[in-house]
Every structure is written in structure tokens, then in C-alpha cells.
C-alpha positions in Angstrom: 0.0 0.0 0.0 1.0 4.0 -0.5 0.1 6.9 1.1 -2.2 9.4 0.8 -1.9 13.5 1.3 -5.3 14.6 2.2 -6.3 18.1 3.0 -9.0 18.7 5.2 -11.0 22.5 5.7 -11.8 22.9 9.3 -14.5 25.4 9.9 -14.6 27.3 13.5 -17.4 27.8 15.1 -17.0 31.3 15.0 -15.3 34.4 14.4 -14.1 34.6 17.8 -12.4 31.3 17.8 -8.5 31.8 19.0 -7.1 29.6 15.7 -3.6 29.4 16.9 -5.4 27.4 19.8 -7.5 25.1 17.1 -4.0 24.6 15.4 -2.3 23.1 18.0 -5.1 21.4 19.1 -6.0 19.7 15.7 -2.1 18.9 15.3 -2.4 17.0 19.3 -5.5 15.5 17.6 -3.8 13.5 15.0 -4.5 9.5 15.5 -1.9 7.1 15.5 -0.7 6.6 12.0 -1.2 10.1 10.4 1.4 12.6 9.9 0.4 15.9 10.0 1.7 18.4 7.7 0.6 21.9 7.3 -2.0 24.0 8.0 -2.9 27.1 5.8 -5.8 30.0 6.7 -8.4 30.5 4.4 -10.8 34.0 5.0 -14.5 33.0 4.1 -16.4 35.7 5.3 -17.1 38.4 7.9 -14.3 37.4 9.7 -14.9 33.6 9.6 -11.5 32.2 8.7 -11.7 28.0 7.9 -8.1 26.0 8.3 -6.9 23.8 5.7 -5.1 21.2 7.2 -2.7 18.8 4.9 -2.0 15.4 6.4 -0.2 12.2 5.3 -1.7 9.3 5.9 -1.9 5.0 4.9 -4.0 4.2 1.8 -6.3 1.7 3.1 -9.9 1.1 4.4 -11.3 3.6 6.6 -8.5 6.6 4.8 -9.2 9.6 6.8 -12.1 8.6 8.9 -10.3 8.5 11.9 -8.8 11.8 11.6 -12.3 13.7 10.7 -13.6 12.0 13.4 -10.9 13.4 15.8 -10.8 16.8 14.5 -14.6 17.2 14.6 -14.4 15.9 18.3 -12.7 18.9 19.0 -14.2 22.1 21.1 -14.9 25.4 18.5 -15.1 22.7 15.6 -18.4 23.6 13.8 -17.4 21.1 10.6 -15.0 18.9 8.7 -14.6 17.9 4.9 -12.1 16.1 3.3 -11.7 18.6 0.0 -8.7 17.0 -1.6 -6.6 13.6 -1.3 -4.1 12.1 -3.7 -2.1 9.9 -3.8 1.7 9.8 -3.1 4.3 8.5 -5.8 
């Protein structure tokens, strides 16, 4: 099997969400077998800024499940979606 880069867009529940708190929570969040890699800002609107969060993980059943469930687990986590994976060579 090979791996997988996946990015993942992490919306806050809010404006008022400290995201340099989310980050490092979200990085603490990472299950066993998936490397986290970045994370980059993305403004949406009035204020609202969503993370993008790159991680490297197995290619196998159950992908990024574990990690969206993690991540969503979190406090000031209004949603997760997977927006990108591919496969690395």
C-alpha cells in the first residue's frame, strides 16, 4: 500500500475562535498513524476564517475517517470535509 496526502477544511465555530489554539489542538488530535503536515488560513467571510489542514496518511480502508472524526471531536469545531486527497508517488 501507499500513502495518501489529504487536505481537510476545518470550519470554527465562530469568528471569535483563538485559531492558533485550534491549530495546536488539531495537530495534538492526529490518531496514530497520520502525519500531520501543514496547516494554511483561508478568509470566508465576515471574519470567519476556515483552516486547511494537509495530512499524510496509509492508503487503506477507513482513509481519513479517523482523523475527521478526531478533528470534529474537537471544542470550536463547527465542521470537517475532506476537500482533496491524492495519492503519493
Amino acid at each position: 500500500m501507499g500513502e495518501v496526502v489529504a487536505t481537510m477544511k476545518v470550519m470554527p465555530e465562530s469568528p471569535e475562535v483563538d485559531l492558533e489554539s485550534l491549530k495546536v489542538n488539531i495537530q495534538e488530535s492526529m490518531p496514530e498513524g497520520a502525519e500531520f503536515h501543514k496547516i494554511d488560513e483561508e478568509p470566508i467571510a465576515f471574519g470567519l476564517t476556515a483552516l486547511n489542514v494537509m495530512f499524510i496518511v496509509e492508503d487503506g480502508e477507513g482513509g481519513t475517517e479517523a482523523i475527521e472524526e478526531a478533528v470534529n471531536g474537537l471544542d470550536d469545531v463547527a465542521s470537517v470535509e475532506v476537500i482533496d486527497t491524492r495519492r503519493l508517488m
